[in-house]
N, C-alpha and C positions, 0 to 999 in steps of 0.2 A: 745427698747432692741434688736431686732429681727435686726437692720438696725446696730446695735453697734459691735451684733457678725459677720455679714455680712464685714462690713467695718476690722475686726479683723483678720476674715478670707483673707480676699483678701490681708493685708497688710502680713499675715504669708506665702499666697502662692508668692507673688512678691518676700520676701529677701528668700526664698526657690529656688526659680527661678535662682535669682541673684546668689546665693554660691552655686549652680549646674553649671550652665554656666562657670559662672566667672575660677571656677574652673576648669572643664573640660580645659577650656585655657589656663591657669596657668601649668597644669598638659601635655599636648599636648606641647606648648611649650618648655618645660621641655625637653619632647624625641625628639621634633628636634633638638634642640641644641645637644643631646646626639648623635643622628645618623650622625650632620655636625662633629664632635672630634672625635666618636669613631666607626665611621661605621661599623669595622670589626666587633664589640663587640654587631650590633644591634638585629642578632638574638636572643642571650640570652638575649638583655634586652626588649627584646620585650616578651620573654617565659614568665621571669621572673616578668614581667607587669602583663602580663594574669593568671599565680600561684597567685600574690596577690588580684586579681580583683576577682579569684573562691574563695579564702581564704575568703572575706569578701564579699560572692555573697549577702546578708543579707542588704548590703548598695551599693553593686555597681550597682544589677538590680533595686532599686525604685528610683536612681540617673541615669541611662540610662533610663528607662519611662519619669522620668521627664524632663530630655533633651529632648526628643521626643515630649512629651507633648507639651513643651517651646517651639520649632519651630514651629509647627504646629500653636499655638497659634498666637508667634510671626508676622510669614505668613498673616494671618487670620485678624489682629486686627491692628488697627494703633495709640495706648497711646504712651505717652512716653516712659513706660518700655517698651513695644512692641520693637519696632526703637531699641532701645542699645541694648536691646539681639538681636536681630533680627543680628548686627553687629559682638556681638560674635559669635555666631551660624555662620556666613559666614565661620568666621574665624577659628573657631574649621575647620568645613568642610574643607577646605582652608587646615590648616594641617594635616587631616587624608588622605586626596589624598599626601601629601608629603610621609607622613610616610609609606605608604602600596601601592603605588599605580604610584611612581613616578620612572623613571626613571636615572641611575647615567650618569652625565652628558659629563665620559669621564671613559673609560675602556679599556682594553686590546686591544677590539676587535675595539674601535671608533681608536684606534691608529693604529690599523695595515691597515683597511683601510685609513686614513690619510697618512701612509707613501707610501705606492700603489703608492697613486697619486702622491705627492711629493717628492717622492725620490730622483731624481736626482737633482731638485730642491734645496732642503735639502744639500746635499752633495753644488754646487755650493754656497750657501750662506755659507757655511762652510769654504769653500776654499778663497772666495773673503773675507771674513772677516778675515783669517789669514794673508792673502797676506797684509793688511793695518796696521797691526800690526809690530812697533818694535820689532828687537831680544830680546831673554828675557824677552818678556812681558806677560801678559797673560787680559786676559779680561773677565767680568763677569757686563750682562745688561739686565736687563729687561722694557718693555714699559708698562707703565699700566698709571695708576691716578696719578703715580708719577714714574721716570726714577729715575733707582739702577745703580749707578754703581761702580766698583770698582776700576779703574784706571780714572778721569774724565780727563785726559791729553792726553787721549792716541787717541780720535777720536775726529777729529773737530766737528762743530754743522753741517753742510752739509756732513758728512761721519753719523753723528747718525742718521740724517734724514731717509738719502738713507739708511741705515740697518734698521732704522725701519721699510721701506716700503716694505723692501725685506724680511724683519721677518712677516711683514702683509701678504705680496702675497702668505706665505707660510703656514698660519694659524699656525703663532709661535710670541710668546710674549717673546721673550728672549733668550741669547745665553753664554756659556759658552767654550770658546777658547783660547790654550796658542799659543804662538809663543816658545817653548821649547822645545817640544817634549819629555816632563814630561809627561805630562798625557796617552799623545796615544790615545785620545780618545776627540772631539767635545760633548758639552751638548747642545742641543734645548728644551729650555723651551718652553712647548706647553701648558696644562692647568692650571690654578688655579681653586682649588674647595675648597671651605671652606680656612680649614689652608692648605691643602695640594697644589701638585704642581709635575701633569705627564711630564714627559722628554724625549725626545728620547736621547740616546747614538749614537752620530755615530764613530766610532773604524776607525782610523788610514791605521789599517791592518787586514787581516781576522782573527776571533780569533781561536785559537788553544782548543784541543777538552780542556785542561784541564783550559782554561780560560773559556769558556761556562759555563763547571763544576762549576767553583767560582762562577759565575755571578748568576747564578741558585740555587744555594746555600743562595745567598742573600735573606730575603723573599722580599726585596725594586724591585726586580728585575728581567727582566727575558729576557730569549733572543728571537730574531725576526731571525733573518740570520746569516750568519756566519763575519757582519759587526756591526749590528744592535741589539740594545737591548734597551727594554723600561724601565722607571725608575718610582717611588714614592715615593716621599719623604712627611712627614706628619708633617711636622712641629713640634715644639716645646715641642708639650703636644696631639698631634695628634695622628692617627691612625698610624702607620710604616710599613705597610704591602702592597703589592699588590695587591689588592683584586681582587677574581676570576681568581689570575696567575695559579694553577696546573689546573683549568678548560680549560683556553685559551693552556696550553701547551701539555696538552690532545688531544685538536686538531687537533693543530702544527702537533704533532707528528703522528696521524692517516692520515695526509696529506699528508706527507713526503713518498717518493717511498719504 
């Protein structure tokens, strides 16, 4: 009798185990996915995390003991349940350093040092890439797992090379340039992050104060110089915003004479 409720117990504390963990990753998960689409949004849903986890402190503190528990245990012991939690646990941990603890892999500030170095850089690939371009054309390529492009006539496969290489030298995955003199303005695709994807503008001509104004006005956008401005576009169903642009421009502007 005594070896029946033993054997009862151990089987109630194992799937106890399982649907705390399992959980816990399911749910962890869940907010990375939320922080890669809607980064801007992640403060409040992080608030808004911790509001419901005190709401129901009744189940979320004997469900964090038990996590705690289950690692320790897991640690400790080497059954089969042991090993697969032992997996999730990595894995939770694994994403609570993303979520709280990681850094964003491209920002304001990772661009304007970027552009420091490569500036003039930047500017020549801009120019040698227009100079190979038909009148009236315009161009739009990026290099990754697979090459985008929107005119595929317009550069031989030894001209896309050599721009790839000269988009590599330059820590840039891509370019947007017309031969019209429509735009006014070169795009260098520089990172891809999630759905998103930073850019530098480089402008034509210097811009005037009331183009600044627009630019800065955009939240996609903000400016660097009086040629230069940085971009974010967030894709589809993505964030749209700049994130930490009146931060970085706060800056700027305390720098500025």
């Amino acid at each position: 009798m005594e070896d029946r409720l033993t054997n009862r117990w151990e089987s109630f504390q194992q799937a106890m185990r399982y649907t705390v963990v399992i959980g816990a990753t399911l749910v962890l998960i869940v907010m990375a996915i939320v922080r890669l689409v809607f980064e801007e949004n992640m403060d409040l849903v992080l608030l808004l995390f911790f509001m419901v986890l005190a709401q129901f402190f009744f189940l979320s503190i004997p469900a964090a003991a038990l996590w705690i528990y289950s690692f320790i245990k897991s640690l400790w012991r080497s059954t089969k349940t042991d090993k697969i939690l032992l997996y999730f646990h990595v894995a939770d941990i694994l994403l609570i350093a993303y979520l709280f603890f990681s850094k964003p892999d491209c920002d304001a500030d990772i661009m304007a040092e970027h552009y420091e170095k490569y500036a003039d850089e930047m500017h020549n690939v801009v120019e040698q890439t227009r100079r190979m371009l038909p009148d009236s054309t315009s161009l739009v390529i990026e290099f990754g797992s697979q090459d985008y492009m929107a005119e595929t006539d317009l550069l031989d496969n030894s001209q896309k090379e050599n721009l790839r290489q000269s988009l590599e030298d330059i820590g840039c995955i891509g370019i947007e340039v017309d031969k019209c003199g429509d735009r006014g303005y070169a795009t260098l695709r520089f990172r891809r992050i999630g759905m998103g994807m930073y850019s530098f503008m480089l402008f034509d001509k210097p811009l005037l104060t009331a183009q600044r104004d627009s630019i800065n006005d955009d939240y996609r956008m903000l400016v660097y110089n009086d040629s230069t401005a940085f971009e974010y576009g967030g894709g589809a169903i993505g964030n749209q915003r700049f994130l930490g642009k009146e931060e970085f421009l706060e800056k700027l502007s305390a720098k500025e004479p």
